[in-house]
C-alpha positions as CSV (number, residue, x, y, z in Angstrom):
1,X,16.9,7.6,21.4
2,X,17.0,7.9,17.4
3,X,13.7,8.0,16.0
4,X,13.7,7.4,12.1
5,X,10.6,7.2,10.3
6,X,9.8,5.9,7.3
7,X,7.5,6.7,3.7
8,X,7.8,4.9,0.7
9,X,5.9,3.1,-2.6
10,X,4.4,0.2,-1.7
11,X,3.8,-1.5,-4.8
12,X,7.8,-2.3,-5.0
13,X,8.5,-5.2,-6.8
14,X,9.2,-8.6,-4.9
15,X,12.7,-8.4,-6.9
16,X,13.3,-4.9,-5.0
17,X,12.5,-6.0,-1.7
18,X,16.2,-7.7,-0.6
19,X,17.8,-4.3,-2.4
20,X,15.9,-2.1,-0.3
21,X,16.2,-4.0,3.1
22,X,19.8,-4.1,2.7
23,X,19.8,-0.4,2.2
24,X,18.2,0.7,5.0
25,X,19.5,-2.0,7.0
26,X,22.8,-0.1,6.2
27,X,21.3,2.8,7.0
28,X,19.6,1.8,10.5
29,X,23.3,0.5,11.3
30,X,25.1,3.6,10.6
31,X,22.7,5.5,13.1
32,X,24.3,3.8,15.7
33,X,23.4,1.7,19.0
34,X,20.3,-0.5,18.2
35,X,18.7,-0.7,21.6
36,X,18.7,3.1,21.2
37,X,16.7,3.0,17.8
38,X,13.0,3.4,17.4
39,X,11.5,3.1,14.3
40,X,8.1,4.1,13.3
41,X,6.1,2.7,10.5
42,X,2.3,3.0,8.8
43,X,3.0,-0.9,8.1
44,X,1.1,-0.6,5.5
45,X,2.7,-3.6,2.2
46,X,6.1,-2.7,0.3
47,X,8.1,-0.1,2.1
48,X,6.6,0.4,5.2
49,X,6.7,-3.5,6.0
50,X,10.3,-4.0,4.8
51,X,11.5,-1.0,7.2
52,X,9.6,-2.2,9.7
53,X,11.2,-5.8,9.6
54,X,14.5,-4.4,9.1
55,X,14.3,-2.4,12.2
56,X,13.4,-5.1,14.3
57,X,15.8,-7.5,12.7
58,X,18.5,-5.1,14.0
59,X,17.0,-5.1,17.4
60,X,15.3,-1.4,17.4
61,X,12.0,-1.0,19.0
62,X,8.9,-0.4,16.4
63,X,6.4,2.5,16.9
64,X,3.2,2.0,14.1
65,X,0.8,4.8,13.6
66,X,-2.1,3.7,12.3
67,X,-4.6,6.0,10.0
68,X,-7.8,5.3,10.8
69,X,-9.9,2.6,13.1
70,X,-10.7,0.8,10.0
71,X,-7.5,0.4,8.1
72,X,-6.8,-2.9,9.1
73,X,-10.2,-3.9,8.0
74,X,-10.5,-1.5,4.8
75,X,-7.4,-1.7,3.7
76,X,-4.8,-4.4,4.4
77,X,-5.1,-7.1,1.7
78,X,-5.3,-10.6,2.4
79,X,-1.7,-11.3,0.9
80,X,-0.6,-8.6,3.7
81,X,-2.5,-9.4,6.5
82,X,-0.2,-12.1,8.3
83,X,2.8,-9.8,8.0
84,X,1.0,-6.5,9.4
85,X,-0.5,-8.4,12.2
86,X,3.0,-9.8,13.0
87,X,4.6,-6.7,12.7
88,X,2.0,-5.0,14.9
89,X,2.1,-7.5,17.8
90,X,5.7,-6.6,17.7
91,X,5.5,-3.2,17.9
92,X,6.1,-1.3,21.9
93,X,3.8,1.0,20.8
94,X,0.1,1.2,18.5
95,X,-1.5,4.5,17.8
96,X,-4.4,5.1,15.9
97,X,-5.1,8.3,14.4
98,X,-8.6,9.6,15.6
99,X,-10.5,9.1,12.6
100,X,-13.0,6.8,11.7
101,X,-12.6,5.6,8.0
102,X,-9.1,5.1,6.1
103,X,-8.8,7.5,3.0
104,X,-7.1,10.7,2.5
105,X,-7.5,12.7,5.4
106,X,-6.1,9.6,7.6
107,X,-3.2,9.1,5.4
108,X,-2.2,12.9,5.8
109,X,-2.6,12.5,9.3
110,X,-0.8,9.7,9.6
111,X,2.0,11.2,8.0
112,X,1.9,14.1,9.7
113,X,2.4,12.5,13.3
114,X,5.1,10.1,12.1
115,X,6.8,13.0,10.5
116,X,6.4,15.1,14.0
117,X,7.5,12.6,16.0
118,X,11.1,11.1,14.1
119,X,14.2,12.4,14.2
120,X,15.2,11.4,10.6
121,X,13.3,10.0,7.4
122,X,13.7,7.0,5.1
123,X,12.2,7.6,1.9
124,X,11.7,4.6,-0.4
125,X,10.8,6.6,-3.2
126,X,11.9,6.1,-6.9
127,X,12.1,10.2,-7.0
128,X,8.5,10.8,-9.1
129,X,5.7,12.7,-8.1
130,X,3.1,11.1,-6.1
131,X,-0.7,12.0,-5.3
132,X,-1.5,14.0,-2.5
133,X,-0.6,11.8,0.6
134,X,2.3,10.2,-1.4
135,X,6.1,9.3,-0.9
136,X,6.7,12.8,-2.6
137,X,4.5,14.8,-0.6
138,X,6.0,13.3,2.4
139,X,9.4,14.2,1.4
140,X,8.1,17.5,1.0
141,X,6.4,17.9,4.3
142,X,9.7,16.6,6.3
143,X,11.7,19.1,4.2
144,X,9.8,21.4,5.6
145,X,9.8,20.6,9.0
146,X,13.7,20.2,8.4
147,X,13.8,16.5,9.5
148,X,16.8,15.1,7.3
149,X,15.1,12.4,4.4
150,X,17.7,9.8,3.1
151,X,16.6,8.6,-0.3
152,X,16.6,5.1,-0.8
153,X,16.5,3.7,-4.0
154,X,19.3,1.1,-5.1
155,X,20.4,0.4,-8.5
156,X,17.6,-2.6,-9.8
157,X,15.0,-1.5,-7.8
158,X,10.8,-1.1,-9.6
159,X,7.6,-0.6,-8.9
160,X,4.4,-3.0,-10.0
């Protein structure tokens, strides 16, 4: 099994969307045989939703971690909600990080267990420095646990 992971902004703009899916579409090809190929996504809008369809489009399983008990309630906008529930029903596998309320903590933790648990890293990430929590800091972390990051960014693609 390859397990690829992914981080990324998710206020891309609906413009960047097709660049980036064909990217990592590219990507997810070149790791080889899709029934082979798990991919595991925060789902959260932008990034993490466009990998997430894009793995299941070519026919990978889809592993979503989940930061808190309340993120789908907190934090998933209305405009997002039909796609993370689809995406979620999809997935072979749901785990919620064992915390109660969505916010920093949650997101580190969620980052930390999809970066534990994946082989490689997709990084939609226009290269800048992010918050705490952020696309950069979770480049930095998978550095550090030397998980291989490919950068995705094509040529036309912006943020909100």
């Amino acid at each position: 099994m390859t397990r690829i992971g992914v981080t990324g902004h998710m206020n891309i703009t609906e413009d960047s969307v097709p660049l980036i899916y064909s990217e990592i579409a590219r990507l997810l090809a070149d790791a080889g045989d899709p029934t082979e190929l798990i991919g595991i996504s925060c789902i959260a809008r932008g990034a993490d939703s466009v990998f997430a369809q894009a793995v299941l489009d070519a026919g990978g399983r889809l592993e979503v971690v989940l930061p808190s008990r309340d993120y789908r309630q907190r934090k998933v906008k209305p405009d997002h909600a039909e796609l993370f529930d689809t995406l979620t029903s999809r997935a072979v596998t749901v785990h919620v990080m064992e915390l109660d309320e969505a916010g920093r903590e949650a997101y580190e933790a969620a980052n930390e267990a999809l970066v534990g648990t994946c082989d490689r890293l997709i990084a939609v990430w226009d290269g800048q420095p992010s918050e705490q929590g952020g696309t950069g800091t979770v480049v930095e972390l998978a550095r550090q646990k030397a998980v291989p990051v490919d950068i995705v960014w094509p040529d036309g693609s912006a943020r909100n």
